[in-house]
Each structure stands twice: as C-alpha cells, then as structure tokens.
VODO-449191 format. One record per residue (C-alpha): chain; z negated, x, y; residue number from 1. Coordinates in steps of 0.02 Angstrom, whole numbers. Layout:
residues N
+-------+--------+--------+--------+-----+
! chain !     up !   east !  north !   n !
+-------+--------+--------+--------+-----+
!     A !      Z !      X !      Y ! NUM !
...
+-------+--------+--------+--------+-----+
END
This chain:
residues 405
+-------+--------+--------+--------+-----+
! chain !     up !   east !  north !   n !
+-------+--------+--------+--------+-----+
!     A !   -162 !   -197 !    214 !   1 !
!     A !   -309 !   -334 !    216 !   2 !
!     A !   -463 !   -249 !    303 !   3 !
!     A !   -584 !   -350 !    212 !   4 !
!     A !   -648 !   -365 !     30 !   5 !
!     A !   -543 !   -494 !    -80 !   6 !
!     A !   -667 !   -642 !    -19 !   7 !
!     A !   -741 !   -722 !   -193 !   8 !
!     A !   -818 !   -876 !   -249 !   9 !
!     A !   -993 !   -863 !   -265 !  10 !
!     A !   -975 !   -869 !   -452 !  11 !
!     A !   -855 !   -712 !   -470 !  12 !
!     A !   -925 !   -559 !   -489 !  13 !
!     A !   -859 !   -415 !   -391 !  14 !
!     A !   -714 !   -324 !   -485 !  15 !
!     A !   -760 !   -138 !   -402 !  16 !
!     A !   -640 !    -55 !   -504 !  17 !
!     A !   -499 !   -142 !   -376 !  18 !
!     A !   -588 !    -64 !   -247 !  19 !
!     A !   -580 !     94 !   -335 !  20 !
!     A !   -389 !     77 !   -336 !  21 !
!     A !   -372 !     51 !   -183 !  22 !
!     A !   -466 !    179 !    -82 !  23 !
!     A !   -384 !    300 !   -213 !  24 !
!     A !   -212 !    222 !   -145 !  25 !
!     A !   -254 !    257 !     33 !  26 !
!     A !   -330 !    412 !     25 !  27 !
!     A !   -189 !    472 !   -106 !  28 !
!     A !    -89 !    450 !     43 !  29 !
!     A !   -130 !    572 !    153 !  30 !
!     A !    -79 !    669 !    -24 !  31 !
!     A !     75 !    591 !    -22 !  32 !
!     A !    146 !    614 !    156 !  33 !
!     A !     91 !    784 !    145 !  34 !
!     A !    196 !    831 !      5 !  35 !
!     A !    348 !    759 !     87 !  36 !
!     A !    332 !    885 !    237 !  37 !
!     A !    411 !   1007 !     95 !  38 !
!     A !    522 !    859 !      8 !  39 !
!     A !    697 !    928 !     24 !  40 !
!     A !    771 !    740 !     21 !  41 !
!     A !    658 !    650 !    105 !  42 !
!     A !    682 !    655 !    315 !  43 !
!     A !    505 !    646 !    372 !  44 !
!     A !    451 !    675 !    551 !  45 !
!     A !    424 !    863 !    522 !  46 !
!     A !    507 !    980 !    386 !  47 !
!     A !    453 !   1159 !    333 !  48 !
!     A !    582 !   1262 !    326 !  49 !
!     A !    568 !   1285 !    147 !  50 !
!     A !    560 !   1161 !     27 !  51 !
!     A !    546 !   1119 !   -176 !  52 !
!     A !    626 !   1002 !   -262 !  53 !
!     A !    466 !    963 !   -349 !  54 !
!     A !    400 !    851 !   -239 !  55 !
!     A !    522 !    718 !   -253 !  56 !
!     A !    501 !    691 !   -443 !  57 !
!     A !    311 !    700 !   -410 !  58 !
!     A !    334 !    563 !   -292 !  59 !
!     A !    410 !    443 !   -403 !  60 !
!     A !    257 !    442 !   -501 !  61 !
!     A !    169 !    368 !   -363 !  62 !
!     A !    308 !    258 !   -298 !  63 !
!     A !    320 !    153 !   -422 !  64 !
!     A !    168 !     85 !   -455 !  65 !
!     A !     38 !    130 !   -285 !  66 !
!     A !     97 !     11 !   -161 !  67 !
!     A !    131 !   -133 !   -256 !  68 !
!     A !    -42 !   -115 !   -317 !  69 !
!     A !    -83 !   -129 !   -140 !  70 !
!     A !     13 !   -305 !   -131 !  71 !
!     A !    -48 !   -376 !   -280 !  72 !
!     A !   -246 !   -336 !   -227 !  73 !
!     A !   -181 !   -404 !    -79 !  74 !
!     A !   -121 !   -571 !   -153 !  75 !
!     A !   -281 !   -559 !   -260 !  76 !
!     A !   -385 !   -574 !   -122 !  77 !
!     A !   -272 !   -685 !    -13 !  78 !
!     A !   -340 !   -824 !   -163 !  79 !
!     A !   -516 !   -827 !   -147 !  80 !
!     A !   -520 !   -811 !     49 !  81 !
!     A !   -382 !   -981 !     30 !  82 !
!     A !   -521 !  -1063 !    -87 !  83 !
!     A !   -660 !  -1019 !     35 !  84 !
!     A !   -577 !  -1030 !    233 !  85 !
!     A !   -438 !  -1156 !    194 !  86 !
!     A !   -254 !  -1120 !    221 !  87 !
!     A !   -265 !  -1127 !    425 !  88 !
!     A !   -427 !  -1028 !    425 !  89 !
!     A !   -355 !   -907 !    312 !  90 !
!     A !   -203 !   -894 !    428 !  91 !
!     A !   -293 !   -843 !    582 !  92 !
!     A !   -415 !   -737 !    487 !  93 !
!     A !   -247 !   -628 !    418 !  94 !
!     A !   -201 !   -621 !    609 !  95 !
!     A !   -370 !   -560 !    667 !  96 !
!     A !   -400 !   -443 !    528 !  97 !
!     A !   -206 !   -355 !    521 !  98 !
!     A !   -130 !   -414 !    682 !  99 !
!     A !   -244 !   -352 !    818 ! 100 !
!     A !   -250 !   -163 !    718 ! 101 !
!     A !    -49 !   -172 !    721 ! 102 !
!     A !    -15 !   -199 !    881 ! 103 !
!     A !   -172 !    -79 !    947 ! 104 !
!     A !    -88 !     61 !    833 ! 105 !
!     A !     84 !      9 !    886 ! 106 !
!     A !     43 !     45 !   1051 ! 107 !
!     A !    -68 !    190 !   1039 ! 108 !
!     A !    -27 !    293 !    870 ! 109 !
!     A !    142 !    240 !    825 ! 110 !
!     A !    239 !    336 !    966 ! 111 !
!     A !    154 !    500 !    912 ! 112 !
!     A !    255 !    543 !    741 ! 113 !
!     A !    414 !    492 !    836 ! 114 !
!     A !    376 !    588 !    983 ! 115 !
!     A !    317 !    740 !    853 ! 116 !
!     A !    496 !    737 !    766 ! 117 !
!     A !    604 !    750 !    933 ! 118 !
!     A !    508 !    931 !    971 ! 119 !
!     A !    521 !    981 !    814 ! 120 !
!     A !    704 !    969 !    804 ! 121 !
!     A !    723 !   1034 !    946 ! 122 !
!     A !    644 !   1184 !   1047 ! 123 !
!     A !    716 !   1121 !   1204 ! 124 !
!     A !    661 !    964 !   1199 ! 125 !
!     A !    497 !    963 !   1324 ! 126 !
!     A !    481 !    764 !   1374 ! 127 !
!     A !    302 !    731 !   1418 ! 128 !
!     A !    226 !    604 !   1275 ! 129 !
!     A !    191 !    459 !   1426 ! 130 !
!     A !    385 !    454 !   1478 ! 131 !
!     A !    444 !    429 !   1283 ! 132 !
!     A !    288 !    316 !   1276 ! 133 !
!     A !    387 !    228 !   1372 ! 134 !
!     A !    543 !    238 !   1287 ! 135 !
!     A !    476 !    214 !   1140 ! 136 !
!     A !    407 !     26 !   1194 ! 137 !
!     A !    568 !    -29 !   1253 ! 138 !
!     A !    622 !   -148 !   1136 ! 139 !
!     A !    746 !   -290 !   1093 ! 140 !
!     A !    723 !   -467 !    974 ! 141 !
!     A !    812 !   -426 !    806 ! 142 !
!     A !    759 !   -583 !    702 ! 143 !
!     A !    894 !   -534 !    570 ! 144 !
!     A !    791 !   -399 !    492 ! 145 !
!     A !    640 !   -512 !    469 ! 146 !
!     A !    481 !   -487 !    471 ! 147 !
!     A !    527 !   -309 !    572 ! 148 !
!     A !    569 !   -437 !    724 ! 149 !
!     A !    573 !   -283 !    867 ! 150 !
!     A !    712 !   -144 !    886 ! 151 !
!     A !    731 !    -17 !    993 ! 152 !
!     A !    845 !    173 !   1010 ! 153 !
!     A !    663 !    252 !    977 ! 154 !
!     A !    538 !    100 !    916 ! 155 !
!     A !    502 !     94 !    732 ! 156 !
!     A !    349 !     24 !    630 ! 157 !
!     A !    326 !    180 !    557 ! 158 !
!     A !    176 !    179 !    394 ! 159 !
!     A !    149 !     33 !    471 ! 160 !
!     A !    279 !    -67 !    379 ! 161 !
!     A !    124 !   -124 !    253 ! 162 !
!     A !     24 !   -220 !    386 ! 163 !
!     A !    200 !   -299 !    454 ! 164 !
!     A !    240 !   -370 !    295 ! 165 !
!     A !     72 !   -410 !    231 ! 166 !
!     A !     39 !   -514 !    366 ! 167 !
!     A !    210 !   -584 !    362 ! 168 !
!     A !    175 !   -636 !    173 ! 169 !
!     A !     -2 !   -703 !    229 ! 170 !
!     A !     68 !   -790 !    340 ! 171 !
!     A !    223 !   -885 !    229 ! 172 !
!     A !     79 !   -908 !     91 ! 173 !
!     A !    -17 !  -1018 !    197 ! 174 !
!     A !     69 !  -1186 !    192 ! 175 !
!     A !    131 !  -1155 !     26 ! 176 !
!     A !    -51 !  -1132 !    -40 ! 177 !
!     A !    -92 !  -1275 !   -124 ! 178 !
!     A !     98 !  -1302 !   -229 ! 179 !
!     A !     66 !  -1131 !   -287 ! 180 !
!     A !   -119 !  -1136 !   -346 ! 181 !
!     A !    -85 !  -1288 !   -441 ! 182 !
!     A !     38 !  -1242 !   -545 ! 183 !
!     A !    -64 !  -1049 !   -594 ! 184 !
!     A !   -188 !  -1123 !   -712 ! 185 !
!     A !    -53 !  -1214 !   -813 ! 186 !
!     A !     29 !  -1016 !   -818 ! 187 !
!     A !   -137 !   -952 !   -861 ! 188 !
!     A !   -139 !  -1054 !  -1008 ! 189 !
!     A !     30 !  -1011 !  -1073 ! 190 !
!     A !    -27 !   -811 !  -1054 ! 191 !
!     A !   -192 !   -827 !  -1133 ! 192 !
!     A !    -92 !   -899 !  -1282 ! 193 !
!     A !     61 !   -768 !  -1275 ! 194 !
!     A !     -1 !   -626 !  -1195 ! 195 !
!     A !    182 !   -567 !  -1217 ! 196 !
!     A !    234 !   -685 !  -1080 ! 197 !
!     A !    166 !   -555 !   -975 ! 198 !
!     A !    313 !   -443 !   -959 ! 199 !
!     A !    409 !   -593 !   -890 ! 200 !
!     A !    360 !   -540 !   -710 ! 201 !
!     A !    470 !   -396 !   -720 ! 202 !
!     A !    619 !   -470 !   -720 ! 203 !
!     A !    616 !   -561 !   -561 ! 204 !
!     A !    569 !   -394 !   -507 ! 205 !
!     A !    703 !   -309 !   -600 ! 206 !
!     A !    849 !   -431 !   -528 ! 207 !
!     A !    762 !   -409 !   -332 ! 208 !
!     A !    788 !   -232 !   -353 ! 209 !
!     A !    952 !   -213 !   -420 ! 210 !
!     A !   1038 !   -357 !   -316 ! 211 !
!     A !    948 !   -330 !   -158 ! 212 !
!     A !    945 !   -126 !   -181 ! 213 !
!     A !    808 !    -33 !   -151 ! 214 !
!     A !    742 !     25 !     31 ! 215 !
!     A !    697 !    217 !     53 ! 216 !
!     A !    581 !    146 !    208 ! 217 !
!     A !    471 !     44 !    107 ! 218 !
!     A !    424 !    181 !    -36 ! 219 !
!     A !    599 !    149 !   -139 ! 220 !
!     A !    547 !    -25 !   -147 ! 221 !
!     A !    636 !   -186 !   -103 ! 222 !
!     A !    535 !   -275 !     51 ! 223 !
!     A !    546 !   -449 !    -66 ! 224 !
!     A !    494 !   -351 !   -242 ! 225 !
!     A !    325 !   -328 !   -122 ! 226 !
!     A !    322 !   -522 !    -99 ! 227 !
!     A !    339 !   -552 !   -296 ! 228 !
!     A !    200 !   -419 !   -320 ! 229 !
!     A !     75 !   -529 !   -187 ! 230 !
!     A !    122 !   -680 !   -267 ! 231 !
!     A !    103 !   -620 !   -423 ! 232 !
!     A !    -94 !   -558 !   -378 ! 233 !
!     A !   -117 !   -745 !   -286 ! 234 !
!     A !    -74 !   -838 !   -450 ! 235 !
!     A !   -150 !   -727 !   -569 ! 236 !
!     A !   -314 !   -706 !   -455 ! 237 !
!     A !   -476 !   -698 !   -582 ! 238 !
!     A !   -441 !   -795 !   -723 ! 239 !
!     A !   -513 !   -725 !   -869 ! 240 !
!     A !   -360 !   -790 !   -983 ! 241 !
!     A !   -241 !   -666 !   -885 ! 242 !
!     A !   -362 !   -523 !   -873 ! 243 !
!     A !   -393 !   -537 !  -1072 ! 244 !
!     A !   -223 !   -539 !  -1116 ! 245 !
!     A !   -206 !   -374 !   -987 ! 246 !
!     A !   -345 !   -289 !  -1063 ! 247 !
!     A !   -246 !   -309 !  -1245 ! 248 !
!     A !    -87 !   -273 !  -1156 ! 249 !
!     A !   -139 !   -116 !  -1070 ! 250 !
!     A !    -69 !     41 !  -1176 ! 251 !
!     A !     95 !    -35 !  -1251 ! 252 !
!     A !    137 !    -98 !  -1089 ! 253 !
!     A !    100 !     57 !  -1021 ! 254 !
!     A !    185 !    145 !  -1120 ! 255 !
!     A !    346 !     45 !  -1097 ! 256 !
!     A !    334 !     93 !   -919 ! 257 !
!     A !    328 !    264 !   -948 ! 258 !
!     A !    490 !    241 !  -1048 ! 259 !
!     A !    591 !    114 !   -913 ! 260 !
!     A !    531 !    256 !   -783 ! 261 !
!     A !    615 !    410 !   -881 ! 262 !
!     A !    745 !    322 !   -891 ! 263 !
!     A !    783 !    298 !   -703 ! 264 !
!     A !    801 !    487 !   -689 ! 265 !
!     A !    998 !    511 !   -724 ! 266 !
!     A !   1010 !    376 !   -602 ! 267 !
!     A !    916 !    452 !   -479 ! 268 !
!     A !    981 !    645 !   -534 ! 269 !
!     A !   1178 !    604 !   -535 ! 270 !
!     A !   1286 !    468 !   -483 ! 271 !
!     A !   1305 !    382 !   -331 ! 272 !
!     A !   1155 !    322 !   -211 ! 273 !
!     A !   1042 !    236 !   -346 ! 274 !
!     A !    962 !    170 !   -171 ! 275 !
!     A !   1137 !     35 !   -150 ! 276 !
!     A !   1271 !     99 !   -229 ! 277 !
!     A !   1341 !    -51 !   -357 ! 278 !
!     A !   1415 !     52 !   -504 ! 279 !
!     A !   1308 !      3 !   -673 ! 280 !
!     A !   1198 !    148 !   -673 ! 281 !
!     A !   1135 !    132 !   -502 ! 282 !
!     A !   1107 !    -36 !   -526 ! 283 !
!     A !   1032 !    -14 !   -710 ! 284 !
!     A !    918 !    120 !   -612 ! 285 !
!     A !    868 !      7 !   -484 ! 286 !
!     A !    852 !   -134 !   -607 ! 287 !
!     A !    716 !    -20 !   -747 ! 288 !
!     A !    637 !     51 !   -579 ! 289 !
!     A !    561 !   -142 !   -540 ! 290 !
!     A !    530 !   -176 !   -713 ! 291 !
!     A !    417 !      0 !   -722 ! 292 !
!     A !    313 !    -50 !   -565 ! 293 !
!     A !    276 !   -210 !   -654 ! 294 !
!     A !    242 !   -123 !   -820 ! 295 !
!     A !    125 !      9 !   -743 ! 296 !
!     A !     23 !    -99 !   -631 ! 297 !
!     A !    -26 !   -218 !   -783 ! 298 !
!     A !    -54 !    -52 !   -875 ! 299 !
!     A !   -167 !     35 !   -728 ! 300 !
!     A !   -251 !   -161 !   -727 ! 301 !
!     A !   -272 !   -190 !   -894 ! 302 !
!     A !   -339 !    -24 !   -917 ! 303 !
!     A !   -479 !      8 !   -760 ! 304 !
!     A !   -552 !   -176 !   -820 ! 305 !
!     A !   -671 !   -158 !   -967 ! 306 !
!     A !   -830 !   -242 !   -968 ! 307 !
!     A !   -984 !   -145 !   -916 ! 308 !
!     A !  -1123 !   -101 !  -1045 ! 309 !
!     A !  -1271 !   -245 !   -996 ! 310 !
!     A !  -1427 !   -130 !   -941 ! 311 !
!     A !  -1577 !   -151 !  -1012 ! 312 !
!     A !  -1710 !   -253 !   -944 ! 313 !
!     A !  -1833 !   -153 !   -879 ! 314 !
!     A !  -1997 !   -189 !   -718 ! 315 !
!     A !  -1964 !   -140 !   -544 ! 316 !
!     A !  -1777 !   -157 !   -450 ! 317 !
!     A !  -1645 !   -109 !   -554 ! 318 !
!     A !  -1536 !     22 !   -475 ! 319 !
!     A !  -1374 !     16 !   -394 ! 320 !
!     A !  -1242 !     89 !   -506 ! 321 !
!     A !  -1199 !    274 !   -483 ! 322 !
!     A !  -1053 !    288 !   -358 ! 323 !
!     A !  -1082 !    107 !   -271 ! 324 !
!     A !  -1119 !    191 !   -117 ! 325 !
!     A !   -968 !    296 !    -95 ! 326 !
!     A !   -851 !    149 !   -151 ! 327 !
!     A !   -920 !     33 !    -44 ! 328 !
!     A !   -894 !    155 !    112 ! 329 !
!     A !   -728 !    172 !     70 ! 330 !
!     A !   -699 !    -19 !     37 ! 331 !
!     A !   -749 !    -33 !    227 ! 332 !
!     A !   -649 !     94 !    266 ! 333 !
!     A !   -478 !     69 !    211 ! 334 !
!     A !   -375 !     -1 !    343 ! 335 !
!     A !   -434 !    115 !    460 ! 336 !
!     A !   -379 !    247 !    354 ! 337 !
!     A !   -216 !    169 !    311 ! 338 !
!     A !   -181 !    160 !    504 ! 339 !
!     A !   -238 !    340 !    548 ! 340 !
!     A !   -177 !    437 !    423 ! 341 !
!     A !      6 !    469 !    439 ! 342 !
!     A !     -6 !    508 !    637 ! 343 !
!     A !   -142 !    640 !    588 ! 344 !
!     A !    -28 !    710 !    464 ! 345 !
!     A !    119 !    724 !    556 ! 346 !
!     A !     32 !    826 !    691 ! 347 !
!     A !    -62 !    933 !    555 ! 348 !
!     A !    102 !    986 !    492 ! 349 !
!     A !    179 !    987 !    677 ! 350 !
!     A !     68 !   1153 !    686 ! 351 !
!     A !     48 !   1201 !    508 ! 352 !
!     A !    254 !   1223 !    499 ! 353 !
!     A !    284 !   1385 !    576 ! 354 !
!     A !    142 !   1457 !    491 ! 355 !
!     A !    211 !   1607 !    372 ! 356 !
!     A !    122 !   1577 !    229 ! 357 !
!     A !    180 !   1491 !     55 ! 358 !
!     A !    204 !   1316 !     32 ! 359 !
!     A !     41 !   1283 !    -63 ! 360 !
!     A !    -67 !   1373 !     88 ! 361 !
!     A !     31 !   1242 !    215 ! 362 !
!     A !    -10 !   1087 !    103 ! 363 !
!     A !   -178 !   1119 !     79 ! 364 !
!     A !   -220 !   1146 !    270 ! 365 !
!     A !   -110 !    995 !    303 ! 366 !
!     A !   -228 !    886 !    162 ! 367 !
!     A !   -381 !    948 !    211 ! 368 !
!     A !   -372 !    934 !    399 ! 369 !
!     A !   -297 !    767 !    399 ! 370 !
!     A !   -422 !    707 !    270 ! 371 !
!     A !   -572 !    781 !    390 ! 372 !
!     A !   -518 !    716 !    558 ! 373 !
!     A !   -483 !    551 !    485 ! 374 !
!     A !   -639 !    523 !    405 ! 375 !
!     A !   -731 !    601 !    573 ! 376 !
!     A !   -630 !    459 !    679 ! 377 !
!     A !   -678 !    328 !    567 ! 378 !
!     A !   -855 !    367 !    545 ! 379 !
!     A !   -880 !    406 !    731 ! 380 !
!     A !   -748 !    333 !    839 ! 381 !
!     A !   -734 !    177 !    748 ! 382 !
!     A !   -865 !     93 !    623 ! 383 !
!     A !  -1009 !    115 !    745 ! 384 !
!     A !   -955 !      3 !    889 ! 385 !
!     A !   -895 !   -201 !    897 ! 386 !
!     A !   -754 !   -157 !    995 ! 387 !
!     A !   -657 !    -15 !    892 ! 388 !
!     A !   -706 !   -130 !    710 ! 389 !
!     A !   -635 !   -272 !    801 ! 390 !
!     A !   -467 !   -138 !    849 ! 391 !
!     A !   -449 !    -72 !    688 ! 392 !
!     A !   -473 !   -259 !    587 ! 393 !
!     A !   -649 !   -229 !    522 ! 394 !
!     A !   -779 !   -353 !    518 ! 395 !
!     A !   -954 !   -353 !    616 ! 396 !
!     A !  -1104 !   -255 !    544 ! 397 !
!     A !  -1186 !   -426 !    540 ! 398 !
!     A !  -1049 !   -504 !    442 ! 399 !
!     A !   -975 !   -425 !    286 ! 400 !
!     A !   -924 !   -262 !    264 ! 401 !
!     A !   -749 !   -224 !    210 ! 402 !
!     A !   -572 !   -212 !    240 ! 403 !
!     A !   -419 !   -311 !    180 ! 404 !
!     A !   -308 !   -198 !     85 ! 405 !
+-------+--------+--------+--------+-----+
END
C-alpha cells in the first residue's frame, strides 16, 4: 500500500473519487476481517465458536474486486511519481514510504495475531509474548517463494502481504519504466477507438488464475494477477482516451461481472478445491473469477468518474467541496490504517469470543472497537510527530500530505 497520494503532473487534476475508493477499501477492512472471526472456512487467528456460512459468500463480493483496486491505484500512482522523481528516485521513495512501515510493523505488530492464535487454541498455552517474540523473529532465506524472501516455524507476513508485494512490484517497475510507458499511448489509442478492447485485460488475468491457481493468503487471488492489475493502472494512468471509453463501458461491463461472478459459485459450492484442484470446473472457476475482478474494477472505475457540474462564478473564495475534509484525512491516513488494523482486530475478537451473546452483538463490538482505537492511534500516536509519520511511511507536515495506497 503506497502511503502517499498518486503524485500528478501539475496539469492533472486530482481524481478524489480514487481516494474515495481507497479509504473505503481500508476501512472496509476492518469490516472484512471481522466477519471472518465467524467464517466457518476461513482459519483466522481467532474463531467464535459459532459460525454462519454467510460470511463466506459475503466475502466474495469483496474479494474480487477490493484489492486489486488497491493495485491498480497503486500502479496509477506509481506513473506520475515515475514522470516526476525518475525511475531511481521513484525506487527509493517506494522503499522509504512502504519499506521502513514493514519492517517497523514486522517487528512490533506482526507477532501479536500469531501470538493471539496459539492462546486461543489452547488454554494451556501461557508463553509470555517477549519469548515467542523471539520465536517468532527467527527466520531462514527462502528465495523460492519470492517476494516473501523470510521463513520461519512461527514468522509470517501476515495483512502485511500488500506492502511486501507492492513494493516488490515498485521495485521490478523501475528499470522497466520507460519500455512500458512508451508503448501505453499507442494502447490508448487503440481503446479510445474500440472501447471493446477493454475487456482484453481479463484474459491475461483469467489464464494467471486458472494456471497458476488461486492463493487463499492473498484474498483468493493469484500473487501475479496483483502484478497484471498494477501494471494495468501504470499503463492506463490518466489518459482521457481510456477513462472515456470506461465511463461508456461502465454498466455492461459491470454487468458481465456480475454474471462471470455467479457463475464461480458451483465451483466454489461443489467439486474439488476451486483454490488448485485441475479438473475443468475448478479451473473454469478460477479462470471467470480473474475475468470478474477485471470486469468489476472497470465497472466500479468507469462508474465513480463522471465529470463534476462547473460552479458558478461567483466574488469571494469559492468553497472547498462538501466532504474534502474528511477524504483528505483519510487519504493521509491510509497506510497507517492498513498496518494497524488487523492486529487490533484480532485482539478485539481475542476478548469479544467468549462473550455469550449472538453473533451480530460480537461483530459489532469487534467493528466498532477496532475502528475507534485505530483511528485514536493514528490521530494521536502517529500523525502528530516526525518520527512515528516517518515509521508508519507518511510524509512530513511540511511536505505533502498523503499516503501511498
């Protein structure tokens, strides 16, 4: 997640419905890994005792589509800090920005949710949290499951699988840069022409998915489909050509979506693991599954960009559009979030489990107390001193304001 807003030209105007998205993505969340507390598939850290099978067709609605929104913003922004740093300035910008906050959370929040999940599966188990702190950071090389380039018996990346591979991809677009900016306004011509062309980037997608299977780790995704997405939002960037052609796109493409995605349910209801399995209908699951992400980000795209009514000219400052506030907050504050919120929901539900009290009662508490301390630890513990924005990949008060999602 890029802890600073996409860096633009000076001659492109701010697209704050992206920034919309994505605080929406990283608030929804919180949402999210609350719901799977109660998932009956799903093995998060902690489990309630009772569960509903609910949640795990309520999940695939966000699945497909919210993190690889994430990516392409990502890639979208990746472009116009390129066009204003450079390649190399953009590289160790990326390693400022998300490689100081993962290696500060790796060592500080990371071994929580692990250490969380060992009590909770067992009453006995009463380890102090600084001797599996311990544990925890022992670690061996394991290049072959690149970028994750650390193992261990307890060690894992946890949430923060995002910042591992964004940076990875930040770093592999770097001194490829050039080649692949060259060659996007040649594609933005052929879309502006055929909007149709469009759809084509599903299919990469599609055959990622299918051949490569899908990873439960990385939201049901493949860890490559999440490259295509970045590189995807890279070439595309601004150009008005592709956005047009989006905009006139948005509901049938949408609407196919909505069909490729029903149809991944008797994939995902019977058969073997649609996850890797290689019989036809897991792999025709996996296949419609990439094709749908594609399909409902242009949609979601297309959709949230429609050109603003022009105000009126009228004396005195004109003011700032209702909501700016809140979404520029927010904009500042997404990394931060992104890196706090699944340790504060793990321990929410640590305590909120052996409550006896129905399953909506638990997720609420769990939502709204992770949501509050969160948002207390930003606002107080972190966006008022050099040293924690520095720790958590924001930029200086004097500089700008944001955070690279």
């Amino acid at each position: 997640m890029d802890n600073s807003e996409p860096e633009r030209p000076a001659s492109a105007r701010r697209r704050g419905e992206l920034d919309t998205m994505r605080a929406l993505v990283v608030l929804g969340l919180v949402f999210f890994h609350a719901a799977l507390v109660f998932d009956p598939d799903d093995d998060f850290y902690v489990k309630n005792a009772e569960t509903t099978g609910a949640i795990t067709v309520l999940a695939g609605f966000g699945v497909v589509w919210a993190m690889p929104m994430l990516f392409l913003v990502a890639g979208l922004g990746a472009r116009h800090s390129i066009r204003r740093r450079g390649p190399g300035g953009f590289a160790r910008e990326r390693l400022l920005r998300l490689g100081v906050p993962l290696v500060f959370a790796t060592l500080t929040l990371l071994p929580l949710p692990q250490w969380l999940r060992l009590r909770a599966a067992d009453p006995g188990y009463h380890e102090s949290y600084g001797r599996f702190w311990l544990r925890f950071l022992t670690v061996h090389p394991d290049p072959a499951d690149f970028p994750f380039v650390l193992e261990g018996r307890h060690f894992e990346t946890g949430h923060l699988w995002f910042v591992v591979l964004l940076l990875a991809f930040c770093l592999l677009l770097a001194p490829v840069a050039a080649v692949l900016g060259t060659g996007s306004g040649r594609a933005a011509t052929a879309l502006g022409r055929r909007p149709g062309l469009l759809l084509l980037p599903a299919l990469p997608l599609a055959a990622i998915n299918a051949l490569l299977g899908m990873e439960e780790g990385f939201a049901g995704w493949n860890r490559w489909a999440y490259l295509l997405f970045f590189l995807y939002g890279y070439a595309l960037a601004d150009d008005e050509r592709i956005r047009a052609a989006m905009r006139r796109l948005a509901v049938p493409v949408g609407v196919l979506g909505v069909a490729l995605f029903a149809g991944t349910a008797p994939g995902f209801v019977v058969g073997d693991d649609p996850f890797t399995a290689w019989t036809p209908l897991a792999l025709s699951t996996r296949a419609m599954f990439g094709a749908a992400g594609w399909c409902w980000v242009m949609a979601i795209l297309g959709l949230l960009d429609r050109p603003r009514p022009r105000l009126r000219a009228h004396p005195g400052p004109r003011p700032a559009p209702r909501g700016r506030p809140v979404r520029e907050y927010l904009t500042a504050a997404a990394l931060p979030l992104y890196v706090l919120h699944q340790p504060v929901v793990v321990a929410f539900a640590y305590g909120v489990v052996g409550w006896s009290a129905p399953i909506a009662v638990k997720y609420a508490a769990i939502v709204a107390g992770s949501l509050a301390v969160i948002l207390v630890v930003y606002e107080y513990a972190i966006r008022r001193t050099p040293v924690t924005r520095f720790l958590f990949g924001m930029r200086s008060r004097e500089g700008r304001q944001g955070t690279t999602v």
